[in-house]
C-alpha positions in Angstrom: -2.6 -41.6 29.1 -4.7 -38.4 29.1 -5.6 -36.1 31.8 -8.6 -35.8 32.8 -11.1 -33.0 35.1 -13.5 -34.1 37.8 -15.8 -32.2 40.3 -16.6 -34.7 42.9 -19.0 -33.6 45.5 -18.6 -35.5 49.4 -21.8 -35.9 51.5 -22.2 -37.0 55.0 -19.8 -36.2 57.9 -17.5 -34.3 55.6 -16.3 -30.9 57.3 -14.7 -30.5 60.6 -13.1 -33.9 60.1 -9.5 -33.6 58.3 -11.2 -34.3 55.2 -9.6 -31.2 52.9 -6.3 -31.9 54.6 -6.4 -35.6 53.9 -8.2 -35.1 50.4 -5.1 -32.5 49.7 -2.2 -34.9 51.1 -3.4 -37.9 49.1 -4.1 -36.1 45.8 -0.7 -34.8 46.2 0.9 -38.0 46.5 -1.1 -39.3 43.8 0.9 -36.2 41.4 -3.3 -35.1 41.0 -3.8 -31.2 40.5 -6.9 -29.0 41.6 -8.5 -27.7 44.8 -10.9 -29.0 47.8 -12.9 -26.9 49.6 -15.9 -26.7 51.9 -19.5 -25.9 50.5 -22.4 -24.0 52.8 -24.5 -27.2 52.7 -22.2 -28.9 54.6 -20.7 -31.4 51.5 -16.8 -31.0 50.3 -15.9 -30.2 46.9 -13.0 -31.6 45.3 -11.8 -30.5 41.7 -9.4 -32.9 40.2 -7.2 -33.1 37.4 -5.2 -36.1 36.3 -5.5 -39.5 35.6 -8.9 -41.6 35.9 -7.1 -44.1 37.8 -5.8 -41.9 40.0 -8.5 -40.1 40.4 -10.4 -43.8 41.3 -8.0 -44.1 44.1 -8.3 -40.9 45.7 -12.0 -41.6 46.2 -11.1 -45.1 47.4 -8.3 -43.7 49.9 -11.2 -41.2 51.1 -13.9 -43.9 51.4 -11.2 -46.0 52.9 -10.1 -43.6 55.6 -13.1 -41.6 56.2 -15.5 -44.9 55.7 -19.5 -44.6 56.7 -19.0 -40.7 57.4 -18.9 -40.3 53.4 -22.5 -40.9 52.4 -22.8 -39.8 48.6 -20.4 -39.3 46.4 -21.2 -37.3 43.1 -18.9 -37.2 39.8 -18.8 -34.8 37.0 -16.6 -34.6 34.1 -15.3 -30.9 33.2 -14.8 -30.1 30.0 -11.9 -27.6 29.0 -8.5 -27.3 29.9 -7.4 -26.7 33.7 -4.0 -24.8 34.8 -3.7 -26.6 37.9 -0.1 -26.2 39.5 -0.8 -28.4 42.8 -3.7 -29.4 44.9 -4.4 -26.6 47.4 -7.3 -26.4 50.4 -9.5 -23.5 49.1 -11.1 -21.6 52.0 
C-alpha cells in the first residue's frame, strides 16, 4: 500500500474549537504524518501523508466529532515526496 499526500482545507466553525488538537491526536493514532494549522480566512488546513484509507477516516473522525460546524471540505492531491516525521499543530 503506497503513501499518499493530501491538503484538505476545513470550512465552517473550524478555529477556536479543538479542531488542530483533535485533527493532530487522531492523525496520530491513525500512524498519518504532516501538519494542521489555522488559515486567515478562518478555514483549517490539514497536510496529510499516508494511506488513503486513513486519510478517509480522519475526515470521517472530524465530521464525526465536529459534525454540522464543518461546512466544506476541500481535497487536493500533492505531488512529490514529503519528509513528515509526525503530525504537529503549525502556528
Amino acid at each position: 500500500m503506497s503513501d499518499m499526500t493530501e491538503q484538505i482545507l476545513f470550512s465552517g466553525q473550524v478555529q477556536g474549537v479543538g479542531f488542530r488538537w483533535t485533527t493532530q491526536r487522531i492523525a496520530s493514532r491513525l500512524a498519518l504524518r504532516g501538519f494542521v494549522r489555522n488559515l486567515p480566512d478562518g478555514c483549517v488546513e490539514a497536510v496529510v501523508a499516508g494511506s488513503a484509507a486513513g486519510i478517509q477516516q480522519l475526515i470521517a473522525k472530524l465530521r464525526e466529532r465536529f459534525g454540522s460546524g464543518i461546512t466544506d471540505v476541500q481535497r487536493q492531491t500533492l505531488e512529490g515526496a514529503n519528509d513528515f516525521a509526525g503530525f504537529t499543530i503549525r502556528k
